[in-house]
C-alpha positions in Angstrom: 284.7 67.3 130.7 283.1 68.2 127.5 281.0 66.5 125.4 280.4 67.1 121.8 277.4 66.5 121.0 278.2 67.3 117.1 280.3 67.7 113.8 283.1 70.3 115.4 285.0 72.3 112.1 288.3 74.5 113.4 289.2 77.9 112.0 291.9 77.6 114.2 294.5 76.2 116.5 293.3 75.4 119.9 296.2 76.0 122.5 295.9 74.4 126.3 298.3 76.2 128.8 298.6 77.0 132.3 297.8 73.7 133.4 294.6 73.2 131.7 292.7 69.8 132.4 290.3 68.7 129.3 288.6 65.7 128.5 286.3 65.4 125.2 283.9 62.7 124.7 281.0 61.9 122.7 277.7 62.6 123.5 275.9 59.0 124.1 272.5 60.7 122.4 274.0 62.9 119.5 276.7 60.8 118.6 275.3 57.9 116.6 278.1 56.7 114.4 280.3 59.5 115.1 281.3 63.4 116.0 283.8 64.4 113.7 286.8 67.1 114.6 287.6 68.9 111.0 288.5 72.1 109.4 286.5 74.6 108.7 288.4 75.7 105.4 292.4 76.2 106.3 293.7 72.7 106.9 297.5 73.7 107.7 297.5 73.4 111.8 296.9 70.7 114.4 293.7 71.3 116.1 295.3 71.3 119.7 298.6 72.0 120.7 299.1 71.0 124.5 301.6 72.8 126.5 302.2 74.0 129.8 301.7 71.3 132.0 298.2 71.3 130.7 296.5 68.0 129.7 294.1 66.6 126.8 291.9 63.8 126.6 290.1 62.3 124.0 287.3 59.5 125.2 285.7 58.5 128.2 286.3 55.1 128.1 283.0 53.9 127.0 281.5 52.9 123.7 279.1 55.8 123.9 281.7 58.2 124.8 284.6 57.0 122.5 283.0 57.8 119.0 285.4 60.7 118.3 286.3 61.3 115.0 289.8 63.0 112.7 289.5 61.4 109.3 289.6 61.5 105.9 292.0 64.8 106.3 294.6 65.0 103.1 296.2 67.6 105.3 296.5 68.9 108.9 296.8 66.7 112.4 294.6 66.2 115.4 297.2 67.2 118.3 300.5 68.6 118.8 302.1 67.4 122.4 304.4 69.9 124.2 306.3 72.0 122.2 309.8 72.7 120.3 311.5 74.8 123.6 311.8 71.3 125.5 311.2 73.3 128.4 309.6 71.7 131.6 307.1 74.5 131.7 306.0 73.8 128.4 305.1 70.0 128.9 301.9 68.1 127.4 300.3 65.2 128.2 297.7 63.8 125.7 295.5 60.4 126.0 293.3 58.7 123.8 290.8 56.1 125.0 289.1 55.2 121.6 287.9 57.0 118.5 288.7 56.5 115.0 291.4 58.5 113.2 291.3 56.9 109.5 292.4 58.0 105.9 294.4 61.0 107.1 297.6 62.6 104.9 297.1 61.5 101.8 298.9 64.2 99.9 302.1 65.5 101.0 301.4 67.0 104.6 302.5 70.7 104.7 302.4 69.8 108.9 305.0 67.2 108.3 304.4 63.5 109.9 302.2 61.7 112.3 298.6 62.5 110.8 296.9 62.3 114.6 299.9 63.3 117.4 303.1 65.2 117.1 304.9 64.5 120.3 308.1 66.8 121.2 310.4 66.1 124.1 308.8 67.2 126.5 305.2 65.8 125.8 303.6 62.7 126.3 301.2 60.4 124.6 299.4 57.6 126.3 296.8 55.6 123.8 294.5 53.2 124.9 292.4 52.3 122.2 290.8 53.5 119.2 290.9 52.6 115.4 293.8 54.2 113.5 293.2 52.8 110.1 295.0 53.9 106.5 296.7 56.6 107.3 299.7 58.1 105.4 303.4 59.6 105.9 304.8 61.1 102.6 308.5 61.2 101.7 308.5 64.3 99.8 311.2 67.3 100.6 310.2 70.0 101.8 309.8 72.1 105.3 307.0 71.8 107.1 305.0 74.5 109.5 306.7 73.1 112.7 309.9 72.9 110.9 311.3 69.0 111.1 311.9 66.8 108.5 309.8 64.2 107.0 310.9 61.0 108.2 308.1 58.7 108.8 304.6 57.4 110.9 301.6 58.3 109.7 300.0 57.9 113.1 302.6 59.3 115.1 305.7 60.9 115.3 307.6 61.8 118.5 310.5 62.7 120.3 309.4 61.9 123.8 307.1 59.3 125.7 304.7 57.6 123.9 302.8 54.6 125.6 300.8 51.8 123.4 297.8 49.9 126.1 295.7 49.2 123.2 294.0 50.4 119.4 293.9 49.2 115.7 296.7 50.3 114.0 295.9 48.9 110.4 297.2 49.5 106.8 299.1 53.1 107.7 301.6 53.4 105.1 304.4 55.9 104.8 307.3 56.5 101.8 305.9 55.9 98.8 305.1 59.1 97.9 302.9 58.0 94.8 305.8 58.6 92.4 308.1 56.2 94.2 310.2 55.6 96.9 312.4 58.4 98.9 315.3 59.5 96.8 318.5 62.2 97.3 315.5 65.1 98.0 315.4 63.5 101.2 317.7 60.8 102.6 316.9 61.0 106.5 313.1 59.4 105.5 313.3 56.6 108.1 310.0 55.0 107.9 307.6 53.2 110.6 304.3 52.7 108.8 302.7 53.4 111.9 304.7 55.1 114.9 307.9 57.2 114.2 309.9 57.5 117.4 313.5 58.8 118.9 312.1 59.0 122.7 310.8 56.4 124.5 308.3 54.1 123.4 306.2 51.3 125.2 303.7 49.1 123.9 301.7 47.4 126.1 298.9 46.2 124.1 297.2 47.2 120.6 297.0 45.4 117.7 299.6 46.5 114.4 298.3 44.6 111.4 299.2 44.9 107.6 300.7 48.6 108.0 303.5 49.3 105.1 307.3 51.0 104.9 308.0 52.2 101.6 311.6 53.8 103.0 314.6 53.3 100.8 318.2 53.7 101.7 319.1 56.0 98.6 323.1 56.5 97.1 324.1 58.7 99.9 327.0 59.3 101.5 326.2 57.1 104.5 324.1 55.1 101.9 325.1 51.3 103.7 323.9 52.5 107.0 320.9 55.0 106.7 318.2 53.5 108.6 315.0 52.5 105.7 311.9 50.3 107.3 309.5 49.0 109.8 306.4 47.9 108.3 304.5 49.1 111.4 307.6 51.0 114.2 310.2 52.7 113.1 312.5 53.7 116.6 315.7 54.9 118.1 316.3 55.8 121.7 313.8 53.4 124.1 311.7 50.6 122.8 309.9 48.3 124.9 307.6 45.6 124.0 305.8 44.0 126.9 302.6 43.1 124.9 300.7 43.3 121.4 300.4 41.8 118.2 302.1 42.6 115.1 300.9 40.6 112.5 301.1 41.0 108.4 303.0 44.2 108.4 305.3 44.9 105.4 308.9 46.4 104.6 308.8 46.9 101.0 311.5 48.8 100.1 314.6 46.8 98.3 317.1 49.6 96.7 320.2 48.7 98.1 321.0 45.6 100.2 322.2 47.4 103.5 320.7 49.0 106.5 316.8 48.3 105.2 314.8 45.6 106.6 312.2 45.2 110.1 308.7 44.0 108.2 307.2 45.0 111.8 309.8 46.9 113.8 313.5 49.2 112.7 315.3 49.8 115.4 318.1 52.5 115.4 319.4 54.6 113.4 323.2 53.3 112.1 324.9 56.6 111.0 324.3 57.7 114.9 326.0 57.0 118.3 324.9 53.8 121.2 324.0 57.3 123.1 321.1 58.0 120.4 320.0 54.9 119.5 319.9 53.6 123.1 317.9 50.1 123.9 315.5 47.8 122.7 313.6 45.6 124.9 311.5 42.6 123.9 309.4 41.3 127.1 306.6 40.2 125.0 304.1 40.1 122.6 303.3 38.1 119.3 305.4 38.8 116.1 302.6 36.7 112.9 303.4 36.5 109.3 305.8 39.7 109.5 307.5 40.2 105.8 310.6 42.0 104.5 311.9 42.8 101.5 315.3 42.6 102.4 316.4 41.5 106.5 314.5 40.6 109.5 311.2 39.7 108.4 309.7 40.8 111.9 312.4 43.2 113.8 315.8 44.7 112.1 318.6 45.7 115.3 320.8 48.2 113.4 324.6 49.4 113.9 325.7 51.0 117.5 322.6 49.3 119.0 321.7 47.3 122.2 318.6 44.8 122.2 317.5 42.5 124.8 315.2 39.6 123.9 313.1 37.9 126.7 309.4 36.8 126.3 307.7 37.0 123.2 306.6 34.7 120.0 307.9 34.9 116.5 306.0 32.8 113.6 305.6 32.7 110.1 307.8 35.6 109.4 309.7 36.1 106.3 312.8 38.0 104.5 313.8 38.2 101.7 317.4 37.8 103.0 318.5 37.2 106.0 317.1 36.0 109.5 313.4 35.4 109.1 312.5 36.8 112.0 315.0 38.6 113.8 318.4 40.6 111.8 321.0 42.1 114.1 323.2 44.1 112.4 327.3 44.9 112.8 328.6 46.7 115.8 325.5 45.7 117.2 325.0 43.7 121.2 322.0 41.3 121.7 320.8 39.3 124.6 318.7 36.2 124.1 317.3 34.5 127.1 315.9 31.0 127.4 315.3 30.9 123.8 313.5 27.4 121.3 314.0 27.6 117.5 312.4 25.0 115.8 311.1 24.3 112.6 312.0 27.2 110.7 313.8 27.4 107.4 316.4 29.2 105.4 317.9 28.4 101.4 320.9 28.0 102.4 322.9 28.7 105.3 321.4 28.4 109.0 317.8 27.3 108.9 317.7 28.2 112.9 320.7 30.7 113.6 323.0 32.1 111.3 326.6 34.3 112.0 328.0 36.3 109.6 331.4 36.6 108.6 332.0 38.9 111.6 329.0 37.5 113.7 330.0 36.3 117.3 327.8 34.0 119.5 328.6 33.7 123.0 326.7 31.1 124.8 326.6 31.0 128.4 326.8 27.7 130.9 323.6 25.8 129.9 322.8 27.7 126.4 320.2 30.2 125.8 319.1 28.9 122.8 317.7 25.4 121.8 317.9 24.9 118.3 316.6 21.4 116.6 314.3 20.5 113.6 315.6 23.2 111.0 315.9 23.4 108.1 318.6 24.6 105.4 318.0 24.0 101.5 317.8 25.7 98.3 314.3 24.8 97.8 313.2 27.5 100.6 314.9 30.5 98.5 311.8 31.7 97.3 308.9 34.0 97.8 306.8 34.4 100.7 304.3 32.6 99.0 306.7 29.7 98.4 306.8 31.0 94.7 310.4 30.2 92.8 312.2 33.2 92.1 312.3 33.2 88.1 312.1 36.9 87.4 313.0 40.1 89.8 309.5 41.5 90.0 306.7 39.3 90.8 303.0 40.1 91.6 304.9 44.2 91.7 307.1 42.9 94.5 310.7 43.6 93.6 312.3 40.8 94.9 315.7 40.9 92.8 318.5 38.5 92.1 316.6 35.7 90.6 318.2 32.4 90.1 320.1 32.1 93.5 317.8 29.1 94.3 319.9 27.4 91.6 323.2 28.1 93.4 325.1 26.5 96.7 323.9 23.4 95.5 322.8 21.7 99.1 323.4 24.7 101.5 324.6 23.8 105.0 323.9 23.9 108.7 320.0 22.7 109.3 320.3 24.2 112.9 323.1 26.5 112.8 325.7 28.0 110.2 328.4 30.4 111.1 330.8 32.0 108.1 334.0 32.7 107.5 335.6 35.6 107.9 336.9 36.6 104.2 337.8 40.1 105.1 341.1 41.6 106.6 340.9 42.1 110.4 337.8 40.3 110.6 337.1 37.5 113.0 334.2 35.8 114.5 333.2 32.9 116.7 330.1 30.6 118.1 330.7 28.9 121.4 328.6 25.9 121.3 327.2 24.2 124.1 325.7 20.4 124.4 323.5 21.2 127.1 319.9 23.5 126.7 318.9 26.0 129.4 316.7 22.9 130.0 319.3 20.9 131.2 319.2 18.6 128.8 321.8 17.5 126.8 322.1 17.5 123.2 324.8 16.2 120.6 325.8 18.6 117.5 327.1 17.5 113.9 328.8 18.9 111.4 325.7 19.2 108.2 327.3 20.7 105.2 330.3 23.4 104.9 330.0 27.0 103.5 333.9 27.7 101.5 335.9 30.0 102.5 334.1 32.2 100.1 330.9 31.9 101.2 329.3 34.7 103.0 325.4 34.2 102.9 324.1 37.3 102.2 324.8 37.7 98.7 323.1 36.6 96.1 326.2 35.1 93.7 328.1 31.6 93.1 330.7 32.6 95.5 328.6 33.7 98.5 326.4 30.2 98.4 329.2 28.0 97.9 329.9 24.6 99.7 332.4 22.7 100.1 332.0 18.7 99.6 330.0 17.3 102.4 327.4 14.6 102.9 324.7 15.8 104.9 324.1 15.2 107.8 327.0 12.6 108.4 329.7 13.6 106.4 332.1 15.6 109.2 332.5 15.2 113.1 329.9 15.2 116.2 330.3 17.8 119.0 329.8 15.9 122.3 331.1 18.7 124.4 331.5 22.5 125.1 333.3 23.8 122.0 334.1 27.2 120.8 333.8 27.0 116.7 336.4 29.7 115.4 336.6 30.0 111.3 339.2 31.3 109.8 343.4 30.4 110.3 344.0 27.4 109.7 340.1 26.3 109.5 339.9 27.3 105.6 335.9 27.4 105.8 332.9 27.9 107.5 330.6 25.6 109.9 327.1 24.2 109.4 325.7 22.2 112.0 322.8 20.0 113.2 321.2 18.9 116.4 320.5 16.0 117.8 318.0 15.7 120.4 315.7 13.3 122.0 312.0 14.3 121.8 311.6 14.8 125.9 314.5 17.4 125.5 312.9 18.9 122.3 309.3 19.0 124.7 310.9 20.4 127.4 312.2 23.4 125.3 309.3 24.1 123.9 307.4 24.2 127.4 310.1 26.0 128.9 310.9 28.7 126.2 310.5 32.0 126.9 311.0 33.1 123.6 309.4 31.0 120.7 310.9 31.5 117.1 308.8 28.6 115.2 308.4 28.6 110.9 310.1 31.6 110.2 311.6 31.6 106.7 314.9 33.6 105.2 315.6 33.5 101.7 319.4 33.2 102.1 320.4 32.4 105.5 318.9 32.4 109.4 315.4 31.4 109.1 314.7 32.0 113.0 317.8 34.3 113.9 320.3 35.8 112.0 323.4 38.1 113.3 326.6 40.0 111.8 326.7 41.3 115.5 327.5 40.2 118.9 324.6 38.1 120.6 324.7 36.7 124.0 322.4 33.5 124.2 322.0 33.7 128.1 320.1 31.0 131.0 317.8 32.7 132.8 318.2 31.4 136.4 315.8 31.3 139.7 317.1 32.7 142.7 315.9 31.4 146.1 317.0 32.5 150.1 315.6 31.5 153.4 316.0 33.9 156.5 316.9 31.0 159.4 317.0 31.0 163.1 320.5 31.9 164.7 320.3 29.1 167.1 319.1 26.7 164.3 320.4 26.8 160.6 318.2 24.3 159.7 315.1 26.3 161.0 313.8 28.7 158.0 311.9 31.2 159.4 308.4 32.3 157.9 306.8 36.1 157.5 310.1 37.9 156.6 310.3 41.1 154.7 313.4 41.3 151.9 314.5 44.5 150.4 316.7 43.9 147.5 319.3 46.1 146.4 320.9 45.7 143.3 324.9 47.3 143.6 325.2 49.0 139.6 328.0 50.4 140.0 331.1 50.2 142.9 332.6 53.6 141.9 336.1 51.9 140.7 334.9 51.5 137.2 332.0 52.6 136.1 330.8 49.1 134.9 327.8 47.3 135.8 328.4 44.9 138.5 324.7 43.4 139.6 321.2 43.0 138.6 318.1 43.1 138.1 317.7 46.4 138.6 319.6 47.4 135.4 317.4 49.3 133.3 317.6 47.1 130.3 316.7 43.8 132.2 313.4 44.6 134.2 313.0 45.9 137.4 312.8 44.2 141.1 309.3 45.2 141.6 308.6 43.4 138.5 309.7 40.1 140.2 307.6 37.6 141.9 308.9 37.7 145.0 307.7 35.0 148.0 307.8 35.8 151.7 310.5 33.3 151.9 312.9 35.1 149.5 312.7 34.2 146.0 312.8 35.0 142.2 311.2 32.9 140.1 311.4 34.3 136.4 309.2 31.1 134.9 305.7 30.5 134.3 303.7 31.1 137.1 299.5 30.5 136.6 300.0 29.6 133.1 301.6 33.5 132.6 305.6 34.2 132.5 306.9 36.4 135.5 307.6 39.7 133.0 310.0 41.9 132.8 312.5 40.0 135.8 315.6 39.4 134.5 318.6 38.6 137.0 322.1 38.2 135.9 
C-alpha cells in the first residue's frame, strides 16, 4: 500500500508487470480536499498501464483514504487495463473504491476514449464508488496512440470485464464534438455517454444521472442499422443489470430515424452477428425520467440481439418515437417475465405495448404481461415537457416532423396495438391471453383500428391512419385465448383495451416483477414497443418433498438437493432445461428450502434475483 500524501505530476507512463500488487490511497492528514494524479508537461499517455497478472487499486475504502484525484485533463487517461496482445500473461486487474475523476477530455483525446480506464480483453475493471462527473468522448477521426477507433464513453471504454457496485456517474457526454454530431469522418462512433463496452458488463449498483449521447447514424452504407446512443451505456457482447439507477440521461441525436435511440442504455451493434452482440440481461434496477430523441426512451435492443427482462422499474421515460421505455428492434428475441404496464401513454398507437408491422408477441399460458389503464391519443404526441410540437426545433432540441399531433385523428389501442404488415413477405402476430400471470382473468376489446396503411412509426397521414371505429365499443370483446394475425383477409390492424377489475389490477401491481408505469412515446408503445420477437413469459415456483418409502404421505425433513439443469442432450444442440442457462440466472441464485423448493417471488419485502426457471 501507498499513500500519497500529495499533488503526484507524471512525466511518464507507469507500467505494473510480473504480478505486481498496488493499492494507492490518500493520506488521512495530507489530503484535505484532495491528492491529485496529473501530468507533469506531456499529457499523451495513461498514467498506469496494468499488465501481467499484476493488479491496481485506487482507494482504501474509507473517506480519508478515497480522496484520489484525475481531473480537469483536456487530454490523457488515468489507467490502461491489460493490453492489446489479449494474451493470458498480459492480464490487468484494476479497482476503484472512490475518488473523483471530473472534467476530463475536453478536446479531442489523442489517447482515444474512456478519459479514466481503457480496458482490453484481457483486463478487468471493478468500480465501487467514486464521483465521475462531466467527462467527455469526442467523435472526431483520427488514430489514436493505442490505435482504436473513437467510438464512445467518456468514463470507460472496454473490451473485457467491467463490474459497476457503486459511484456517480453524472453529466459525461460523448459525440458532439463541438462542431456537431459524428459525420462520414467517422461512422463506427457508437456512443455511451458514460461506459463504452463490447465485453462483459455488470452493474450492480451506482448511480448514472443526466449523462448525454450526441451519436448520429450518418448516410453510410449500413446507415439504417449503425448503432448511434445511450445517454449513459452504450454495449454489445454481455450486459447485466442487477442494480442502479439511471435517471435523466439523454439520447440526443435525431439524423436519421433508424438504429438510434436508448436515452439510458444501446444495446448491440446491428450491422454485426447474435455471436458479437451476445445478451442483455435486466435483473434489476430503476430506469427514472430516461429521454430519447428518437426510440426507447430508457433502453434500445438492436438487430441480431437477445434481451431478457426480469426485475427492474421503468417510469417517466420518454421518446420521441416509439416505446417509451423499452424499443426492440427487428431480428431481435426478447423475454418478458411477470410484467404490469399501467398508466403510460403513447399519441397514437399502443399506449401500453405496441407490434410493428413485423412485430410478433408470443404470450405464454397465463401471460407475462398485464396491461390496463393506458392510454393512446394524439394529445400525447408532444414534447417531454408536454409541449405541442409546432416547429422542428424547440428549446435547441431537434425534435422534427411537426404537425403529426394533428394526424390519425383518435389513434387506437389504449392497452395494446399491433400493425399490419404492408410489406411483401412480411407477417406478424400477438397471441392474446385473458388470464394475467396473476391468475386473474381479464376481458379485451377491440379500441380503434390502424388501416392497412398504418405503420406507427412514421410521421405522415398514411402511417397514423384509422379506420372508422368508436372507441372503446365500436368492435368485438375477446373472452378467450386468441392469436390476433393482421394481414390476409384481415385488411387492418388491431387496437385493443382491457378490462379488469381493480383486485386483478392490485394484484399485478403487487406481484409485478417488472413495473413499466407513465412512460410516454410520441408515436406508438408508451411502455413497450417491438418490431421484434418478444416472449411475454409466467414465471412459475417450483416445489418437491423427499418422502419416506414406506409412507408417501410422510415428507421427510433435513434433505440436501443438488440440482442439475440438462442444457443440452447431445442430439441437437438445443437447450432443453433450466435455470442454469446463462441468460436466466443461476441455481445458486435461487432460494432454495431444505424441503426442495424455488420460489422466484418476493421474499422479505426483496425479489429472489436472478432465478429464472423455464
Amino acid at each position: 500500500m501507498i499513500a500519497i500524501t500529495g499533488k503526484i505530476a507524471f512525466t511518464g507512463q507507469i507500467t505494473l508487470n510480473q504480478g505486481k500488487k498496488i493499492t494507492l490511497v490518500s493520506d488521512a492528514s495530507a489530503c484535505s480536499t484532495a491528492c491529485e494524479l496529473t501530468y507533469a508537461s506531456g499529457n499523451d499517455f495513461s498514467l498506469f498501464n496494468v499488465i501481467g497478472d499484476s493488479s491496481l487499486t485506487f482507494g482504501g475504502g474509507t473517506e480519508d483514504t478515497n480522496k484520489l484525484s484525475f481531473s480537469n485533463h483536456s487530454n490523457g487517461r488515468l489507467v490502461q487495463v491489460g493490453s492489446a496482445s489479449d494474451k493470458a500473461s498480459d492480464k490487468g486487474t484494476v479497482t476503484i473504491n472512490g475518488g473523483t475523476y471530473n472534467k476530463n477530455g475536453r478536446d479531442s483525446n489523442t489517447t482515444g476514449d474512456g478519459n479514466i480506464a481503457y480496458v482490453f480483453k484481457n483486463g478487468n475493471l471493478t468500480i465501487n464508488g467514486g464521483d465521475f462527473k462531466n467527462n467527455y468522448a469526442s467523435a472526431a477521426s483520427g488514430s489514436t496512440t493505442i490505435g482504436v477507433t473513437r467510438s464512445g464513453g467518456a468514463v470507460v471504454r472496454s473490451s473485457g470485464s467491467v463490474t459497476i457496485n457503486g459511484g456517480t456517474f453524472y453529466q459525461n457526454y460523448t459525440g458532439q464534438n463541438y462542431t456537431g454530431q459524428n459525420g462520414e469522418d467517422n461512422v463506427t462512433f457508437h456512443g455511451g455517454g458514460a461506459i463504452w463496452s463490447e465485453g462483459t458488463l455488470i452493474v450492480n449498483g451506482g448511480l448514472f444521472s443526466a449523462n448525454k449521447s450526441y451519436a448520429a447514424n450518418v448516410n453510410s452504407e449500413y446507415k439504417i442499422k449503425r448503432p448511434a446512443g445511450g445517454g449513459a451505456i452504450w454495449a454489445a457482447g454481455r450486459l447485466v443489470v442487477n442494480g442502479g439507477t439511471f435517471q435523466d440521461n439523454w439520447q440526443m441525436g435525431n439524423k436519421d430515424l433508424y438504429g438510434t435511440g436508448g436515452g439510458a442504455i444501446y444495446f448491440g451493434d446491428g450491422t454485426q452477428n447474435e455471436d458479437y452482440n451476445g445478451t442483455m440481461i435486466i435483473n434489476g434496477g430503476t430506469f427514472d425520467s430516461n429521454r430519447s430523441m428518437q426510440d426507447g426512451g430508457a433502453i434500445f435492443v438492436t438487430w441480431n440481439c437477445t434481451a431478457v427482462f426480469q426485475q427492474g422499474t421503468f417510469v417517466n421515460n420518454w421518446s420521441n418515437r416509439l416505446g417509451g421505455a423499452v424499443y426492440t428492434e427487428e431480428d431481435s428475441t426478447s423475454y418478458v417475465t411477470n410484467a404490469v404496464a399501467y398508466e403510460n401513454y403513447a399519441g397514437h398507437f399502443g399506449g401500453g405495448l405496441w407490434l410493428c408491422p413485423s412485430g410478433k408477441g408470443v404470450t405464454s399460458k397465463h401471460g407475462g404481461m398485464a396491461l390496463f389503464a393506458n392510454e393512446a391519443n394524439v394529445k400525447y404526441d408532444r414534447t417531454e415537457t408536454g409541449a405541442e410540437i409546432r416547429q422542428d426545433t424547440i428549446d435547441n432540441k431537434d425534435y422534427g416532423y411537426s404537425g403529426s399531433q394533428d394526424r390519425g385523428v383518435t389513434g387506437a389501442g389504449d392497452d395494446f396495438s399491433i400493425m399490419y404488415p404492408s410489406k411483401s413477405g412480411q407477417t406478424n402476430y400477438f397471441q392474446l391471453s385473458v388470464e394475467w400471470f396473476t391468475g386473474d382473468t381479464i376481458t379485451w376489446h377491440d379500441d380503434g383500428q390502424p388501416t392497412s396503411k398504418a405503420n406507427g412509426y412514421l410521421y405522415t397521414a398514411d402511417a397514423l391512419s384509422v379506420n372508422a371505429m368508436s372507441r372503446p365499443d365500436g368492435g368485438v370483446g375477446y373472452t378467450s385465448d386468441t392469436t390476433l394475425d393482421p394481414g390476409g383477409s384481415n385488411d387492418f390492424g388491431y387496437g385493443l383495451k382491457v378490462t379488469a377489475s381493480v383486485r386483478a389490477q392490485q394484484n399485478a401491481i403487487n406481484q409485478a416483477f417488472i413495473t413499466f408505469t407513465k412512460n410516454t412515446a410520441r408515436l406508438s408503445g408508451g411502455a413497450f414497443g417491438s418490431n421484434g420477437v418478444v416472449t411475454f413469459t409466467k414465471v412459475y415456483d417450483v416445489n418437491w418433498n423427499k418422502v419416506s418409502s414406506a409412507d408417501t404421505g410422510k415428507k421427510l425433513a433435513g434433505s440436501e438437493w443438488l440440482l442439475v439443469a440438462r442444457n443440452d442432450d447431445g442430439i441437437d444442440g438445443e437447450v432443453k432445461s433450466g435455470p442454469a442457462h446463462l441468460d436466466f440466472g443461476l441455481v445458486g441464485k435461487c432460494d432454495i428450502t431444505d424441503s426442495g423448493s424455488i420460489t422466484p417471488k418476493k421474499v422479505s419485502g426483496a425479489r429472489s434475483e436472478r432465478c429464472f426457471c423455464y
